[in-house]
DRENDO-1510 file (C-alpha; in Angstrom, 1 decimal, always signed):
<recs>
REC; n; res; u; v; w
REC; 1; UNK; +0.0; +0.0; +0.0 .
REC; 2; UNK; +1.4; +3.1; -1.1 .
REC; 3; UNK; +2.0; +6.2; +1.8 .
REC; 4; UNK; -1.3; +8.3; +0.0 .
REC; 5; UNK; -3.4; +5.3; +0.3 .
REC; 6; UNK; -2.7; +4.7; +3.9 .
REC; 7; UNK; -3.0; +8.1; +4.6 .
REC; 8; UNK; -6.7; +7.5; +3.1 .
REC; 9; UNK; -7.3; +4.6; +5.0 .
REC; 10; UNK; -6.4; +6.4; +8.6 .
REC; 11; UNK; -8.3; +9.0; +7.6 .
REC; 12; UNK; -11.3; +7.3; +7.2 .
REC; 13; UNK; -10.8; +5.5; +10.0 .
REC; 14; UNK; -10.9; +8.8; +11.7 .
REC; 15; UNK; -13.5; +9.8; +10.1 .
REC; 16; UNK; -15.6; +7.2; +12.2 .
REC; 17; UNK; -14.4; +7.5; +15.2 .
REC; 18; UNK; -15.5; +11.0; +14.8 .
REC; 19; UNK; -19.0; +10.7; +12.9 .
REC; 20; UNK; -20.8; +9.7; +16.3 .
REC; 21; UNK; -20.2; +12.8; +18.0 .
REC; 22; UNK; -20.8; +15.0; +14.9 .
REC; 23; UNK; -24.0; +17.2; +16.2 .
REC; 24; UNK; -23.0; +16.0; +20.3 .
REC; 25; UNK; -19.8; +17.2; +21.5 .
REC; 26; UNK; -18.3; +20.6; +21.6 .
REC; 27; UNK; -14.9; +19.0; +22.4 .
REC; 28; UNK; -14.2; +17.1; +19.1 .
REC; 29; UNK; -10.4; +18.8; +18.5 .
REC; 30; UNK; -10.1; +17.1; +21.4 .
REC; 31; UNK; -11.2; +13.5; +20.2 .
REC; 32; UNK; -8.6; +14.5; +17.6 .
REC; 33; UNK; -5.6; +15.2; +18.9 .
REC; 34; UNK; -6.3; +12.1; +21.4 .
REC; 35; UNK; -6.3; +10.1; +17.9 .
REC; 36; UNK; -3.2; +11.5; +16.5 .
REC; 37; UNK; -1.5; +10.7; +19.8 .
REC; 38; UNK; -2.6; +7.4; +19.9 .
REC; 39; UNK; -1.2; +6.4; +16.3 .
REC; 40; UNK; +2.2; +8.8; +17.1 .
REC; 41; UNK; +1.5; +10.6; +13.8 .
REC; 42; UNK; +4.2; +13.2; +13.2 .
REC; 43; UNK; +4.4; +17.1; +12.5 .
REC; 44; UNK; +3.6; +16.6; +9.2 .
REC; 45; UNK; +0.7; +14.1; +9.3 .
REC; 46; UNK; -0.4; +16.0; +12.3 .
REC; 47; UNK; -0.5; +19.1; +9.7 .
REC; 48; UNK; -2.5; +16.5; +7.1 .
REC; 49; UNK; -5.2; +15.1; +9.2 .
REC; 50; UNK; -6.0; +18.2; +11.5 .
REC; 51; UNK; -6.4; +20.0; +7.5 .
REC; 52; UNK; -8.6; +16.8; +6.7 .
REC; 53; UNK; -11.1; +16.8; +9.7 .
REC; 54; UNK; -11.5; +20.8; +9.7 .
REC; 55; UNK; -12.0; +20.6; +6.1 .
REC; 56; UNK; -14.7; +18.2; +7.0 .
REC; 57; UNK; -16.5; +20.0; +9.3 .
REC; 58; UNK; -16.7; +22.7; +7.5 .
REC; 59; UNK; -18.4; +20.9; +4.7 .
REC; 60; UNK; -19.9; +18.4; +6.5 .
REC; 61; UNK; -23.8; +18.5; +5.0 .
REC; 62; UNK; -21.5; +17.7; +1.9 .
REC; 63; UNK; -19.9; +14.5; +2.9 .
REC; 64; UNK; -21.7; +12.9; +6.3 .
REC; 65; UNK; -24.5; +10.7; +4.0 .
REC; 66; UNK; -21.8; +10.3; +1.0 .
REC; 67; UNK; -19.9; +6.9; -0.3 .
REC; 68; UNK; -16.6; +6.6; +1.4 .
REC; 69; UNK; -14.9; +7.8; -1.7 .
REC; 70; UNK; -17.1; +10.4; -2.6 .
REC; 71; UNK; -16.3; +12.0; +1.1 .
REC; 72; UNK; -12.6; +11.6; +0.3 .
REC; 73; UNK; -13.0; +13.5; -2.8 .
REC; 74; UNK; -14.6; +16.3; -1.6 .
REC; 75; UNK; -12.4; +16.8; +1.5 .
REC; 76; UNK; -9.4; +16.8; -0.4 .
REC; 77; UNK; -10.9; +19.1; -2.9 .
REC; 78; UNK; -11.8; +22.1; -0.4 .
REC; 79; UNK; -8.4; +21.3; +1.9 .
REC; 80; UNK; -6.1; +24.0; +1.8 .
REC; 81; UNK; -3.0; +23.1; +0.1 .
REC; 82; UNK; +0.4; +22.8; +1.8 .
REC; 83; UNK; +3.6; +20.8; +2.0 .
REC; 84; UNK; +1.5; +18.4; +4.6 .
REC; 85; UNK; -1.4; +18.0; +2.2 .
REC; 86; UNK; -0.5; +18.8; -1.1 .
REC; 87; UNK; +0.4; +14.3; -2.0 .
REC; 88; UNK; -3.4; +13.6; -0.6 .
REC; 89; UNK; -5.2; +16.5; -2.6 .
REC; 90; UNK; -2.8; +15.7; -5.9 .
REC; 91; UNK; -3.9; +12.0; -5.3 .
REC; 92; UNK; -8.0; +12.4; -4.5 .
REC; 93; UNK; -9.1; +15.6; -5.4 .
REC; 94; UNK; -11.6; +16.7; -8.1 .
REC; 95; UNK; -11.4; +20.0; -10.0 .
REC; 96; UNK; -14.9; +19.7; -10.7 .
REC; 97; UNK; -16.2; +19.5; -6.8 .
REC; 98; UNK; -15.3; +22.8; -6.4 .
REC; 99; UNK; -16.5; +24.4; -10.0 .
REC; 100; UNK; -19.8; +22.8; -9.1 .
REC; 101; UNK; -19.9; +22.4; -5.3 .
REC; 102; UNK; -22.3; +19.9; -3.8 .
REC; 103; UNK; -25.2; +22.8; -2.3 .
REC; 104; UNK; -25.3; +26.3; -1.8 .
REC; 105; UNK; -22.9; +27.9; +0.2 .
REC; 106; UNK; -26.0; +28.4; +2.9 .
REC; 107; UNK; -26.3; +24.6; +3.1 .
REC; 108; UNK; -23.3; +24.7; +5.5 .
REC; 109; UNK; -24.7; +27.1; +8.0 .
REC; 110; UNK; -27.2; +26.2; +10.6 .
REC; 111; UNK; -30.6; +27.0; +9.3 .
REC; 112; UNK; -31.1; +28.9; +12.8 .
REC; 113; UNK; -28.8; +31.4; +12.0 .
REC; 114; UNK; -30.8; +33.4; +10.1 .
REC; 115; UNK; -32.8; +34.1; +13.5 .
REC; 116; UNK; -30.1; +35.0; +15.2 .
REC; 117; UNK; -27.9; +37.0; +12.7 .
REC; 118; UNK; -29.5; +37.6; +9.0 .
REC; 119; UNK; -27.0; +40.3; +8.5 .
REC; 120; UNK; -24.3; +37.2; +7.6 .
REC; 121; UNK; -26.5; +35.2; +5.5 .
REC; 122; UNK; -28.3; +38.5; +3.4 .
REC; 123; UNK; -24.3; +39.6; +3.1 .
REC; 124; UNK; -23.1; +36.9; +0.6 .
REC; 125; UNK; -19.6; +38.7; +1.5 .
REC; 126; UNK; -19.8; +38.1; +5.3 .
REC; 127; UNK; -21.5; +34.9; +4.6 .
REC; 128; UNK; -18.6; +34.0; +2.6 .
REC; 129; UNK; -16.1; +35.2; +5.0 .
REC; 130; UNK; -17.8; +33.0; +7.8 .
REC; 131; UNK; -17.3; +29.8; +5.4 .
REC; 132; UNK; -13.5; +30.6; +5.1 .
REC; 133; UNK; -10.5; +30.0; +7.2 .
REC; 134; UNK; -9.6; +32.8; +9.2 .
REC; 135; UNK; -6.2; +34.5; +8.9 .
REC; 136; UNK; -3.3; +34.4; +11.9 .
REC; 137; UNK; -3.1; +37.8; +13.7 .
REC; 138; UNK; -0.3; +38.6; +16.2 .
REC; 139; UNK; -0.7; +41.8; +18.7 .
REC; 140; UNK; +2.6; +43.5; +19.2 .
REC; 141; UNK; +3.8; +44.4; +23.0 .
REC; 142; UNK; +7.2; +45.6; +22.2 .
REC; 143; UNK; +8.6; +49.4; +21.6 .
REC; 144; UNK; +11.1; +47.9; +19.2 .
REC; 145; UNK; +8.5; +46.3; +16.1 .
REC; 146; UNK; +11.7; +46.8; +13.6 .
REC; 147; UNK; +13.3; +43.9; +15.9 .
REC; 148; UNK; +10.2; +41.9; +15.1 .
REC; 149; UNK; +9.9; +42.5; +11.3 .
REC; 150; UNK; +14.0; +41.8; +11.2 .
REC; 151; UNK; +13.7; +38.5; +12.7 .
REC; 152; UNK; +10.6; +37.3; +10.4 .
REC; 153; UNK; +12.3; +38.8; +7.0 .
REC; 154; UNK; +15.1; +36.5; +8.0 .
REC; 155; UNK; +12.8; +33.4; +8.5 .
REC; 156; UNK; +11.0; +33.9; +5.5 .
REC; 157; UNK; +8.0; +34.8; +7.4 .
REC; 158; UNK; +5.4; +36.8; +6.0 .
REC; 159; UNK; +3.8; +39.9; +7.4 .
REC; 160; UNK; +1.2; +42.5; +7.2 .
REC; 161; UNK; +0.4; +45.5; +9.8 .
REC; 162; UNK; -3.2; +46.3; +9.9 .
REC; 163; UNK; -4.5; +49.3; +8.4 .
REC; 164; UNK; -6.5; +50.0; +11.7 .
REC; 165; UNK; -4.5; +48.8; +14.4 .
REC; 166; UNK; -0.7; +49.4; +13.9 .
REC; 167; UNK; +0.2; +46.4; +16.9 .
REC; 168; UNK; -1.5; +43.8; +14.8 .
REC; 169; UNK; +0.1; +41.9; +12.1 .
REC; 170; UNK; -1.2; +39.3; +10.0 .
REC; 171; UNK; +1.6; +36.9; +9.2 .
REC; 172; UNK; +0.9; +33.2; +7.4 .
REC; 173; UNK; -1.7; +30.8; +9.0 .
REC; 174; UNK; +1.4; +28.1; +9.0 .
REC; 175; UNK; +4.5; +30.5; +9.7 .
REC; 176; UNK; +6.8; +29.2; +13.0 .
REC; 177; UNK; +6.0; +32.3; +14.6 .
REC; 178; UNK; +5.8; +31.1; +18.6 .
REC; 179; UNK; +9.3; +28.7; +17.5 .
REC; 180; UNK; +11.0; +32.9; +17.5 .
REC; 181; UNK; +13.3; +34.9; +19.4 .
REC; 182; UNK; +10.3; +37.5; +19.5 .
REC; 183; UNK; +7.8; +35.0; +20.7 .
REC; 184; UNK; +9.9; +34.1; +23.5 .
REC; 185; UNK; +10.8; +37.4; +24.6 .
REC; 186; UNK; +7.4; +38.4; +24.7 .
REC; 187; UNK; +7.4; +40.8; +22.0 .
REC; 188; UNK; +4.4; +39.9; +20.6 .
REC; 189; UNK; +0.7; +37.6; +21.3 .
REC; 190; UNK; -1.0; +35.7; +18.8 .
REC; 191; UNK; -4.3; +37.3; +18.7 .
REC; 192; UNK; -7.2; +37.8; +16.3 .
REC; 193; UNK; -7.5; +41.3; +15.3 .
REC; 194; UNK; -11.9; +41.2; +16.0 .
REC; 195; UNK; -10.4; +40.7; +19.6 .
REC; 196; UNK; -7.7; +43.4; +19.8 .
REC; 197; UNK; -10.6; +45.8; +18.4 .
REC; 198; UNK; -12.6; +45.3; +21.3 .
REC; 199; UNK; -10.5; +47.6; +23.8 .
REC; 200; UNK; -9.6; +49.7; +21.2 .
REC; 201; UNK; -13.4; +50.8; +20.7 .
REC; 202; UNK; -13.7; +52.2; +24.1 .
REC; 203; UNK; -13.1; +55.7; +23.9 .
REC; 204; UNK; -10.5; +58.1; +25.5 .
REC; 205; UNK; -7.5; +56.3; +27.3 .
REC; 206; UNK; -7.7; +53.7; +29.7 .
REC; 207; UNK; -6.5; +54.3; +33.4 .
REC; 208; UNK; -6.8; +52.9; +36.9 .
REC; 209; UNK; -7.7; +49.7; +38.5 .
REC; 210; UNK; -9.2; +47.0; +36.4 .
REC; 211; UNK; -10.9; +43.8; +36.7 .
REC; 212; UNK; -10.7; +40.8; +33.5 .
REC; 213; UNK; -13.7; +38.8; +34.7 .
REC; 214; UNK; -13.8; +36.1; +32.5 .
REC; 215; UNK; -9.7; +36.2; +31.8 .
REC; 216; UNK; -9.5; +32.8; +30.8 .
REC; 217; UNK; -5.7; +32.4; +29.9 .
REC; 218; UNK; -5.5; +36.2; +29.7 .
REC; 219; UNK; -5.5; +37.5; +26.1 .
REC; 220; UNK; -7.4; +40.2; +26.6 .
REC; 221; UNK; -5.5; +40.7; +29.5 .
REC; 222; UNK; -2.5; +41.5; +28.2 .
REC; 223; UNK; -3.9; +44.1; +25.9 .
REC; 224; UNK; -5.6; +45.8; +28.8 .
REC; 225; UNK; -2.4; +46.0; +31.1 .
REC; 226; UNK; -0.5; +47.7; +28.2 .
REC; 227; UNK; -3.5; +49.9; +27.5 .
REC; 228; UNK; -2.8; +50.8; +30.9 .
REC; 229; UNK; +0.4; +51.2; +31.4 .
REC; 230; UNK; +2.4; +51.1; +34.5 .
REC; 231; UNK; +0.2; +53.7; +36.1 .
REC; 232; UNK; -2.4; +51.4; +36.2 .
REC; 233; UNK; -3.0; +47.6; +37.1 .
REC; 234; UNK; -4.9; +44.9; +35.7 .
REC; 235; UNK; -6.8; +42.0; +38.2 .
REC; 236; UNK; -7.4; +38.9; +36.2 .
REC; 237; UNK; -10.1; +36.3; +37.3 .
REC; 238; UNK; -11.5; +33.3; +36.1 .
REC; 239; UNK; -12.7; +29.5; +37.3 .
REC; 240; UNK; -10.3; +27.6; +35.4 .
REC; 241; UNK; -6.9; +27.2; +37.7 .
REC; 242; UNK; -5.1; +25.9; +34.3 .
REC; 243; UNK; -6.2; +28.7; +32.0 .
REC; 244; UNK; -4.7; +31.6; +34.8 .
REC; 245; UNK; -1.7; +29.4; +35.3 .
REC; 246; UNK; -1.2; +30.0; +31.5 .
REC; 247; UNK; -1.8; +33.8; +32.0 .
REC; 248; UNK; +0.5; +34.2; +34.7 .
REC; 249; UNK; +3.5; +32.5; +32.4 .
REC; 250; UNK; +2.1; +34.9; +29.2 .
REC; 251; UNK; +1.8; +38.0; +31.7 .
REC; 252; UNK; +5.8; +36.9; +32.9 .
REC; 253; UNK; +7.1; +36.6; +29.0 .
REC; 254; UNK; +5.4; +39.6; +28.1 .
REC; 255; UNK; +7.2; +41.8; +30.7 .
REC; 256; UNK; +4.1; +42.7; +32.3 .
REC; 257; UNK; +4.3; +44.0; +36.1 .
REC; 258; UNK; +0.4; +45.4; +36.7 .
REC; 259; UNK; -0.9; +41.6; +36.2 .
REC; 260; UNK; -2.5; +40.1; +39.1 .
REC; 261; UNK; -4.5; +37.3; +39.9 .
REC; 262; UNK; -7.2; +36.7; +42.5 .
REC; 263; UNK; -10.0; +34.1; +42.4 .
REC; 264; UNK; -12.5; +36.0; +44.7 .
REC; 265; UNK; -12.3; +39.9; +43.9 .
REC; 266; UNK; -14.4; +42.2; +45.6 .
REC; 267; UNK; -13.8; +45.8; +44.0 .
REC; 268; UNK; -14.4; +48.3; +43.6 .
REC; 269; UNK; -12.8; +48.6; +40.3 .
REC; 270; UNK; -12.7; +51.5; +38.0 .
REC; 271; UNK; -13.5; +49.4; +35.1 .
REC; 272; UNK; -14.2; +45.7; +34.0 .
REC; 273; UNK; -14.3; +43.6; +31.4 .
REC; 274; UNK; -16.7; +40.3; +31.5 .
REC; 275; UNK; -16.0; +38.5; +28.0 .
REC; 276; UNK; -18.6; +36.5; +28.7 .
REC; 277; UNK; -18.7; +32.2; +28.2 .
REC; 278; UNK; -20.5; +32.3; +25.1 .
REC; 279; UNK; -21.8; +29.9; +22.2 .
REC; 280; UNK; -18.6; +30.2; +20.1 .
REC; 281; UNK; -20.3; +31.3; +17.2 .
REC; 282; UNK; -18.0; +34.1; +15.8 .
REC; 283; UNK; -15.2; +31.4; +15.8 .
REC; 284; UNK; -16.6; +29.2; +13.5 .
REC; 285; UNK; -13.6; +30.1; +10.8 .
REC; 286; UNK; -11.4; +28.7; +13.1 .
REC; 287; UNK; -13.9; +25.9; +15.1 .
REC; 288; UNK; -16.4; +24.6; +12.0 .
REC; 289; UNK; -17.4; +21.9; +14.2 .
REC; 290; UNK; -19.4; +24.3; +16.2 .
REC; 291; UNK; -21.3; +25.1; +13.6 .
REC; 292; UNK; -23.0; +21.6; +14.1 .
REC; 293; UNK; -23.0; +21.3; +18.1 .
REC; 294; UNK; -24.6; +24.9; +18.5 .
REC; 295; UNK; -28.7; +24.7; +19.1 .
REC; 296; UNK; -31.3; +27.2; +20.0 .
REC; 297; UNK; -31.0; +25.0; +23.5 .
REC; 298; UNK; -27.1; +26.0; +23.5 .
REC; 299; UNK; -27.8; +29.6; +23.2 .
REC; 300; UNK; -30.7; +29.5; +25.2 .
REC; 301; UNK; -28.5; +28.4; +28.2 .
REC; 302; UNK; -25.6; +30.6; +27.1 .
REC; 303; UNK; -27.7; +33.9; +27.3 .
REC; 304; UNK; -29.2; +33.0; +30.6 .
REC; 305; UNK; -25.1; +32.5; +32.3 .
REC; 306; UNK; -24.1; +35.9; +30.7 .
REC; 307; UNK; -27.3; +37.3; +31.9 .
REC; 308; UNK; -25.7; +35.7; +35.6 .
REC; 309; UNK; -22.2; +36.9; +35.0 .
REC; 310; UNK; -22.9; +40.7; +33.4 .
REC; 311; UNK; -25.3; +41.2; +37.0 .
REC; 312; UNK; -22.8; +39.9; +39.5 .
REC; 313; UNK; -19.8; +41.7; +37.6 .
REC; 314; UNK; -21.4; +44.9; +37.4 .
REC; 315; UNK; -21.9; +45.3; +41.1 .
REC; 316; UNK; -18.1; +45.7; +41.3 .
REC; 317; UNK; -17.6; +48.4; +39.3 .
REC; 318; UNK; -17.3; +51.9; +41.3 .
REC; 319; UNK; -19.5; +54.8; +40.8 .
REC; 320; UNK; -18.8; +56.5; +37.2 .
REC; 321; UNK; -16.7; +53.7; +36.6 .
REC; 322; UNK; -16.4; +51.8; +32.8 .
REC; 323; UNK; -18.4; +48.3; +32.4 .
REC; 324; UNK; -17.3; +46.4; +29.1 .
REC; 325; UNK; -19.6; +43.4; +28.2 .
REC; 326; UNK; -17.8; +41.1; +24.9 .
REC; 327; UNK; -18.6; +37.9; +23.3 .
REC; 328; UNK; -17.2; +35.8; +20.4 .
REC; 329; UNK; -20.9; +35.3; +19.2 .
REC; 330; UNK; -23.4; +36.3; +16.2 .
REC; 331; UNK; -26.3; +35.3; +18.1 .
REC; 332; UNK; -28.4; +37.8; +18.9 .
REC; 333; UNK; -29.9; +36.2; +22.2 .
REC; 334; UNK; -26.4; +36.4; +23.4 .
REC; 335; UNK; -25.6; +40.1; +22.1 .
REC; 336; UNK; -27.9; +42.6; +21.9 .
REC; 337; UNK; -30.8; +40.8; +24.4 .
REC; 338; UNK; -28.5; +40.4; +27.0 .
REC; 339; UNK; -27.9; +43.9; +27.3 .
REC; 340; UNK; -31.1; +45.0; +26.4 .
REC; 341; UNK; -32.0; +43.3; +29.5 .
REC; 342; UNK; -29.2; +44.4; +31.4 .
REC; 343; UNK; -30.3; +48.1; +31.4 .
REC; 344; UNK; -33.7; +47.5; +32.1 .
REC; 345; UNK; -33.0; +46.2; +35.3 .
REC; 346; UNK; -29.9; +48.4; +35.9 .
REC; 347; UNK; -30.7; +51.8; +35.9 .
REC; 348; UNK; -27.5; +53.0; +37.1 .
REC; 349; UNK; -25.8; +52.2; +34.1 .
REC; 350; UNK; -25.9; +54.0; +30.5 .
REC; 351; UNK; -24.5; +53.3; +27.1 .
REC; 352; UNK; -21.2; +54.4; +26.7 .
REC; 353; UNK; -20.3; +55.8; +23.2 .
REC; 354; UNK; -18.2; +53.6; +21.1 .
REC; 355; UNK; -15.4; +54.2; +18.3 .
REC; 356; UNK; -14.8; +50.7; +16.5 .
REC; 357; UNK; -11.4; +51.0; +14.6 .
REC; 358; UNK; -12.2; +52.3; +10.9 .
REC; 359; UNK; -15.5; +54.7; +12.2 .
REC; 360; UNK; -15.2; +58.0; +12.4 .
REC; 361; UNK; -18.1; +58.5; +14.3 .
REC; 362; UNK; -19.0; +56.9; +17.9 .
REC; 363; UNK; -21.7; +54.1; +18.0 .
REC; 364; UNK; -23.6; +56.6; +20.6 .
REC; 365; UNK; -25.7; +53.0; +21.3 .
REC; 366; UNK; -22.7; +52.0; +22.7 .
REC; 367; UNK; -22.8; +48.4; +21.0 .
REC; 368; UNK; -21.5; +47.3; +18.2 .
REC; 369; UNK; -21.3; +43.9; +16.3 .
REC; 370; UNK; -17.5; +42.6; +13.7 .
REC; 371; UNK; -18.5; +40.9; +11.7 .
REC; 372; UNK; -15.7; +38.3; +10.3 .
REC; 373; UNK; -15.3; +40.4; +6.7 .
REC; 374; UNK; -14.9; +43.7; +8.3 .
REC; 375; UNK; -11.8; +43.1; +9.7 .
REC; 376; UNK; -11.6; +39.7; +8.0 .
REC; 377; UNK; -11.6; +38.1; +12.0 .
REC; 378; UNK; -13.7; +36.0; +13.8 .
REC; 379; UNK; -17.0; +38.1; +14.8 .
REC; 380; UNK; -17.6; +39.7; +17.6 .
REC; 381; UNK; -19.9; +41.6; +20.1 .
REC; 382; UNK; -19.1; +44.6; +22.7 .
REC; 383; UNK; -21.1; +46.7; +24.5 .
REC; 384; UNK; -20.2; +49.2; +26.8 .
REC; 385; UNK; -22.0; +51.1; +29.7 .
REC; 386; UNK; -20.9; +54.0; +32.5 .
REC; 387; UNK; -22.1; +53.5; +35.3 .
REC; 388; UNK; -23.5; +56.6; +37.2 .
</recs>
């Protein structure tokens, strides 16, 4: 059996293990990379089947009631070419699949999308932009970017500033970037450029003592504390001990002094940020099997937590003090309805004027929604009120 054939056959093989828990479990990258430890695949058939099974969820009304060989054919004709994959798609892949895909590009959204979000699926160019593979974006947190840019021209890695946010650079969804110098001196975070927008909508500059709700391993974080500066100081919270152990090394690479970390803060603080557990919906570029796990139930009980979480945060926040409320959703139950119902039942807080990178004029609603072609990023949702 030649190396492409058995390459097909593992795949396959993966492809069942996988097919029971297609529209079940959220965790399926996880079922993954417990498969490609189990067979001790290497980098580069790491690189081939993680391409494979994304491929498939993203097409997966296309292929889950298909022949065996039909299914091949059609992954490898939408996988994204590289080194890793280029053997499998020269070996299975038909030109025509994609001249004359299988269904509309609608057919692989959820159909209850268009309840939550119509603005994506009346936008073919947002709709399309959702169906695509979202680019790498790194934030900068160095005074010295030249050092960066030397060190990637020198590696042969591609980049990009934005046109909006000079810190963020796009650079090549397969480039070494955290095997660098710069990575490991901290000069730089990877971070989607939707989520480096979020703090930079809020208007004026940033100062005092802030709270990170919802930190998880501390993205956001990071930004905030050198928003801040070291006049200012940054407490980071969340429930999961792992994901603040990885803050605290990030927060320690990157220099950063005003980090802390509690697990019961009390306040008050002068602002907070509560990126809220969410549905996952805006990351479906980079997590297509959500797209299949996600229900009206799903953001049902999502809306309700954040409805939890935006209440009990708020109280911390000091009098004329800065609430920020985010989400990596398009679901309007999660967005716009959760803080619809936030104001009605706290009067003390008002919208607070926003300034989204590329608008010259403030969102005087104080919301605002990315969507992924905008800044071609996941999507988005942020909200921010003063409280009086």
């Amino acid at each position: 059996m030649s190396r492409v054939d058995n390459q097909r056959r593992l795949f396959l093989e993966l492809i069942e293990e996988l097919r029971p828990h297609w529209h079940h479990d959220p965790a399926q990258p996880q079922r993954l990379a417990d498969w490609l430890a189990r067979h001790r695949a290497g980098s580069r058939d790491r690189r081939l089947y993680r391409e494979l099974c994304y491929t498939a969820w993203r097409i997966l009304p296309w292929i889950e009631d298909t022949s065996a060989e039909l299914l091949v054919r059609r992954v490898a004709s939408f996988a994204s070419p590289s080194k890793a994959t280029a053997p499998f798609i020269e070996a299975f892949a038909d030109p025509t699949v994609t001249s004359a895909p299988p269904g509309p590009p609608e057919s692989l959204l959820p159909t209850w999308l268009g309840d939550e979000c119509p603005a994506v699926l009346q936008d073919p160019t947002q709709r399309d932009a959702l169906l695509s593979r979202a680019p790498l974006w790194i934030r900068l947190q160095t005074a010295q970017p030249p050092r960066v840019a030397a060190e990637f021209d020198s590696l042969g890695i591609a980049h990009s500033p934005s046109a909006l946010l000079p810190d963020a650079w796009q650079v090549a969804a397969d480039a070494p970037v955290l095997n660098t110098e710069a990575f490991r001196r901290g000069d730089f975070e990877i971070q989607d450029l939707g989520s480096q927008a979020l703090l930079a909508s809020l208007p004026g500059a940033l100062s005092g003592h802030w709270l990170d709700a919802c930190a998880g391993a501390g993205g956001k974080t990071l930004q905030l504390a050198r928003r801040l500066g070291h006049a200012g100081r940054v407490t980071a919270h969340d429930i999961r001990g792992p994901a603040l152990r990885e803050l605290e090394q990030r927060a320690q690479r990157a220099g950063l002094d005003n980090v802390t970390i509690e697990r019961a803060p009390s306040g008050p603080f002068d602002g907070v940020l509560v990126d809220a557990p969410c549905s996952g919906s805006g990351t479906w570029r980079r997590a297509p099997h959500l797209k299949w796990t996600t229900s009206h139930a799903t953001i049902a009980a999502a809306a309700e937590r954040q409805q939890f979480v935006l209440g009990k945060f708020a109280a911390m926040v000091r009098a004329g003090g800065t609430l920020v409320y985010a989400t990596c959703s398009l679901c309007h139950r999660e967005n716009e309805a959760v803080v619809d119902a936030f104001l009605e039942h706290h009067r003390e807080y008002r919208p607070l004027p926003l300034r989204p990178p590329g608008h010259s004029s403030p969102q005087a609603d104080g919301r605002w929604t990315f969507l992924p072609a905008e800044l071609d990023s996941d999507a988005y949702f942020v909200a921010a009120f003063q409280r009086s």
